[in-house]
C-alpha positions as CSV (number, residue, x, y, z in Angstrom):
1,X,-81.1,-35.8,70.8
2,X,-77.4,-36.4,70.5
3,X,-75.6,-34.5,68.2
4,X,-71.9,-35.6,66.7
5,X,-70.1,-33.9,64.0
6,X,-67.8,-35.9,61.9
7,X,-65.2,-34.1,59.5
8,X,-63.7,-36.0,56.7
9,X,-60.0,-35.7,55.9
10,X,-58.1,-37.5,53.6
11,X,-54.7,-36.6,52.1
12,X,-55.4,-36.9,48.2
13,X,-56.5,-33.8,46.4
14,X,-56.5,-33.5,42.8
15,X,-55.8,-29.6,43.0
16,X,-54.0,-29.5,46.4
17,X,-52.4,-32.5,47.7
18,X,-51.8,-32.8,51.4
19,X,-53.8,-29.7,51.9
20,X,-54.8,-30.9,55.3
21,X,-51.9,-30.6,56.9
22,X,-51.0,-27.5,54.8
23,X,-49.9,-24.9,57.3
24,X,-52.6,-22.1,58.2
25,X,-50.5,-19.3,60.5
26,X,-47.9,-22.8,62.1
27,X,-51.5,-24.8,62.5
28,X,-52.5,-27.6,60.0
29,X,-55.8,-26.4,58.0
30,X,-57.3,-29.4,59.6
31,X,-56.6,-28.0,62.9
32,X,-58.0,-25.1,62.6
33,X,-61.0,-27.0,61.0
34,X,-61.7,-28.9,64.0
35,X,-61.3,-26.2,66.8
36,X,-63.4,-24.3,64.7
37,X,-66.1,-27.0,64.8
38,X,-65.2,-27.4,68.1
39,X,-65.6,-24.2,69.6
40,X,-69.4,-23.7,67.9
41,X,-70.2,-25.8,71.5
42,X,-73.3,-27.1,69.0
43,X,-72.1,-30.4,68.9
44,X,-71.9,-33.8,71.8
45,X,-68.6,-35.2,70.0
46,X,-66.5,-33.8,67.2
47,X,-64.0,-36.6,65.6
48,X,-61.9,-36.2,62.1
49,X,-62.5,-39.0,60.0
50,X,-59.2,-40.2,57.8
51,X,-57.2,-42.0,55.7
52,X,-53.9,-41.0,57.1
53,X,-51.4,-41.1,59.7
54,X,-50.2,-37.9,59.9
55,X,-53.2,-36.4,59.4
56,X,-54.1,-38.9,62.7
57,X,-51.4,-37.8,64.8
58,X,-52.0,-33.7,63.9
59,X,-55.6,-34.3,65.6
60,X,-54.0,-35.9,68.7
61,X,-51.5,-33.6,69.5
62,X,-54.1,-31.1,69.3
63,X,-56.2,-33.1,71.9
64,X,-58.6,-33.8,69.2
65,X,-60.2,-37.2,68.7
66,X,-60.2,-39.0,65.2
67,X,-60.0,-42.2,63.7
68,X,-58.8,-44.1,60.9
69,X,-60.9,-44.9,57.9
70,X,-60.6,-46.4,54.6
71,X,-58.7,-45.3,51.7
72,X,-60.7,-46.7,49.2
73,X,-63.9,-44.3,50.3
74,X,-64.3,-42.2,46.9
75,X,-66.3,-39.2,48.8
76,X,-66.6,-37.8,52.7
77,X,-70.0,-39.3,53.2
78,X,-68.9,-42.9,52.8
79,X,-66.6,-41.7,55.1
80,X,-68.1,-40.4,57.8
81,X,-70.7,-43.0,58.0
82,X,-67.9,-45.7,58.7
83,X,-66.9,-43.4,61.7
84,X,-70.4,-43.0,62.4
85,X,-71.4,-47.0,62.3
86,X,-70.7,-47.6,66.0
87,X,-71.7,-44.1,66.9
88,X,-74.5,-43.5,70.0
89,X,-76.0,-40.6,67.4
90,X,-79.0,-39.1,66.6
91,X,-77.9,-36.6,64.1
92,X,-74.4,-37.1,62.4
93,X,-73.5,-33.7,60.6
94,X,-70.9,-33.4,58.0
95,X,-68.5,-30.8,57.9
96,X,-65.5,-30.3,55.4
97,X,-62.1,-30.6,56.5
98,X,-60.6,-27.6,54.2
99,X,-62.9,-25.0,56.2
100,X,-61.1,-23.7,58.8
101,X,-63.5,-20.9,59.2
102,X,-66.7,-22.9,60.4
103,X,-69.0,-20.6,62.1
104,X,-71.3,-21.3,64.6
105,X,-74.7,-19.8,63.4
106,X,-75.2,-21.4,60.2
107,X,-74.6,-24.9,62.3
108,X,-77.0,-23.7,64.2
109,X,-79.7,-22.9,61.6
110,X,-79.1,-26.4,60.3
111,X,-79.2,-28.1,63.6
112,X,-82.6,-26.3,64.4
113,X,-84.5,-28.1,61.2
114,X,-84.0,-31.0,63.3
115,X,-84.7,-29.8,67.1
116,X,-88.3,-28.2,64.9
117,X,-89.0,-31.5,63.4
118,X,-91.4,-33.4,66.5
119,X,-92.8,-35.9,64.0
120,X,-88.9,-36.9,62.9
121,X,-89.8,-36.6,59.3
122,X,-86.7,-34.7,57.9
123,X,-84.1,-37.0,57.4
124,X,-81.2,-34.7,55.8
125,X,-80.5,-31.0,55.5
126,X,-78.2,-29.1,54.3
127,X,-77.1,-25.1,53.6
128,X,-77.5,-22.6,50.7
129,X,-76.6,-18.6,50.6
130,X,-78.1,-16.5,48.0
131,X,-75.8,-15.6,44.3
132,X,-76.2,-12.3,43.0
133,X,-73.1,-11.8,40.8
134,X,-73.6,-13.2,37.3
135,X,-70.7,-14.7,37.0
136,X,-70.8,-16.8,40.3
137,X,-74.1,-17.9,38.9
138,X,-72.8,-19.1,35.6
139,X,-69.7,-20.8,37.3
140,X,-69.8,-24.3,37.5
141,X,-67.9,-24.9,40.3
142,X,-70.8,-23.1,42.2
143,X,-73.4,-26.0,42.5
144,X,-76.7,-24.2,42.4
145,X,-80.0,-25.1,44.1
146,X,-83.6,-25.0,43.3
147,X,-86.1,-25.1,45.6
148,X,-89.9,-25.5,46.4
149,X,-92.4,-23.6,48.4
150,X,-91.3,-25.8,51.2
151,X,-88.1,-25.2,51.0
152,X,-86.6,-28.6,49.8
153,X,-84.7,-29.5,47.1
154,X,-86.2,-30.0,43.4
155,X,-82.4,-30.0,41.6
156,X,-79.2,-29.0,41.9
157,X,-76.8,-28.3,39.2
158,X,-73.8,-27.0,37.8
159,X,-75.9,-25.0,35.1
160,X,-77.6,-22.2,35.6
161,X,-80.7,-23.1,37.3
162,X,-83.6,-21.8,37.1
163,X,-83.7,-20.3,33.4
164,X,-84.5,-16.9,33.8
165,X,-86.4,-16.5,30.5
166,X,-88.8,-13.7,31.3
167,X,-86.2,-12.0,33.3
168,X,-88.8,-11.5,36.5
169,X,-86.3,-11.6,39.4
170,X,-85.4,-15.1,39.9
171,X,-83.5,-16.1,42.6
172,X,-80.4,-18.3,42.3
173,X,-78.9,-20.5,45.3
174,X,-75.5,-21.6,46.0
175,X,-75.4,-25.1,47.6
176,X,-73.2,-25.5,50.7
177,X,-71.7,-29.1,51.1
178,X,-72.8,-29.4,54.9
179,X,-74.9,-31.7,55.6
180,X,-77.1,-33.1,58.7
181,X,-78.1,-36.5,58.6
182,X,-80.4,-38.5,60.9
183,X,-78.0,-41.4,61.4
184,X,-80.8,-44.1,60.0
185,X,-80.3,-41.9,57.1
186,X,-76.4,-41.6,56.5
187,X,-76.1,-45.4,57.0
188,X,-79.3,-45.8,53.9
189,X,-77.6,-43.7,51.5
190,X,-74.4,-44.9,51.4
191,X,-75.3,-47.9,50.4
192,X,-77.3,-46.8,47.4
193,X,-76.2,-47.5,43.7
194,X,-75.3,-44.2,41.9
195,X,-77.4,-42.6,39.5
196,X,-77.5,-41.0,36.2
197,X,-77.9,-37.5,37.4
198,X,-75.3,-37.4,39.9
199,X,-72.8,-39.0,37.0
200,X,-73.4,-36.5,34.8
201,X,-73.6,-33.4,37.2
202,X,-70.9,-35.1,39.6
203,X,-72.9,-33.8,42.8
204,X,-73.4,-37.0,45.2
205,X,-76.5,-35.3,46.8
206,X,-78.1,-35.5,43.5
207,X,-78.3,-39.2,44.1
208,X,-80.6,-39.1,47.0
209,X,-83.0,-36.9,45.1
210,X,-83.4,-39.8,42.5
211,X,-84.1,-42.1,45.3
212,X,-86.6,-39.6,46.4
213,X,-85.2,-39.3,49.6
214,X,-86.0,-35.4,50.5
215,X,-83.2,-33.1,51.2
216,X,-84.2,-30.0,53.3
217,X,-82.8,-26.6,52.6
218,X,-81.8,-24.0,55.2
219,X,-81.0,-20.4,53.9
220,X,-77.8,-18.9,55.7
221,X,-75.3,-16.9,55.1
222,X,-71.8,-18.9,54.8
223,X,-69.3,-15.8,54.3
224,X,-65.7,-18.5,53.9
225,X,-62.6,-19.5,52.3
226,X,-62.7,-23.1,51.4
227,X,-59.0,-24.0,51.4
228,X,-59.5,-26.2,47.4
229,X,-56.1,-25.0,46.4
230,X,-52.7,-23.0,47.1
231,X,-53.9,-20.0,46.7
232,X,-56.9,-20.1,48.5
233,X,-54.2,-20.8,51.6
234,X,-52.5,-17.6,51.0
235,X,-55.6,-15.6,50.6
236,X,-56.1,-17.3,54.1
237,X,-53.2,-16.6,55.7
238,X,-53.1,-12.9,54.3
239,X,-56.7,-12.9,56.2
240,X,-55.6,-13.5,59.2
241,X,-52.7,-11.3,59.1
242,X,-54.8,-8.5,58.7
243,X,-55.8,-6.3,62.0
244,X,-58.8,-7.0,63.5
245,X,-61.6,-4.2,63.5
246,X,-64.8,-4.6,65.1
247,X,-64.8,-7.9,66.2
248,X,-63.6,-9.7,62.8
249,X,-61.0,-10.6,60.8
């Protein structure tokens, strides 16, 4: 089974533009992105997928490999299967650019719902951690999860889901944006229409629920900084200044 992972990177971002190529400790965010991907050793090939030509030439001179995409591609999964279309792949896993701080063993967990699967049924999967402060749970920028007893995906949502109306102990999921796709799979759903859901939630996996296309879940925990804005970079970069003790950062 060959593996790939394919970060998307473009330059646009409504709150941070350029963040890419924002500096993390004298190394572009996308940089440190890759290596970290990299240096999991999970994966046969790890290529950046653009839209830009600095962004390009940062992943070369970093010995990386990348290639040009579109600009038009309005999300990374469009993306990343126009890097993927010529791709000897099995399993095409996508992994944010603005994460410098990948780690190996949730990868791992993910990869392993496919290496489990003999009767190739699964066709995407993707990673949640447990919420337990109230206020995380009523954010909306944290895209909860709900689940069944098989641990696939009924709904996800920037409400508070589920309801907690007897207050009996309910568990609450925060969806992770990493997904593993069998490669059949990525190339099928981006080619689907979008749906009412995923308008009105604005969460693209949404749309392959209402094609009824299961989406595995894979419990991990997925301790990170996503670099969305300035200030995430400087809560990054004040991380990495700090000593290390133990073994981490």
């Amino acid at each position: 089974m060959k593996i790939v992972a394919i970060i998307p990177a473009r330059f646009g971002s409504t709150r941070f533009p350029g963040k890419m190529l924002a500096l993390l400790q004298n190394k572009p965010v996308i940089v440190h992105t890759y290596e970290s991907v990299f240096n999991t050793g999970l994966f046969d090939e790890v290529i950046v997928a653009c839209d830009d030509e600095a962004i390009y030439k940062a992943i070369q001179l970093a010995g990386g490999k990348v290639v040009m995409t579109s600009p038009t591609h309005l999300c990374g999964t469009d993306r990343i299967a126009e890097a993927a279309g010529n791709l000897d792949a099995d399993i095409v896993v996508n992994i944010q650019g603005d994460e410098p701080f990948t780690q190996r063993e949730p990868l791992e967990k993910l990869l392993a719902v496919f290496r489990n699967d003999v009767k190739a049924e699964i066709e995407i999967a993707s990673l949640m951690q447990p919420l337990k402060l109230q206020e995380q749970i009523e954010d909306p920028n944290f895209v909860k999860v709900a689940i069944d007893l098989n641990g696939f995906a009924l709904y996800f949502s920037r409400s508070v889901i589920p309801y907690n109306r007897n207050n009996i102990g309910a568990k609450y999921y925060e969806h992770i944006g990493v997904y593993a796709f069998r490669k059949s799979t990525l190339l099928k759903v981006t080619k689907l229409d979008p749906t009412p859901l995923e308008m009105a939630e604005q969460i693209e996996c949404l749309r392959w629920l209402e094609y009824r296309i299961p989406l595995k879940m894979v419990i991990t925990e997925y301790n990170r900084i996503e670099i969305d804005t300035p200030e995430d970079l400087a809560m990054a970069n004040n991380m990495m200044n700090r000593p290390v003790k133990n073994n981490q950062l």
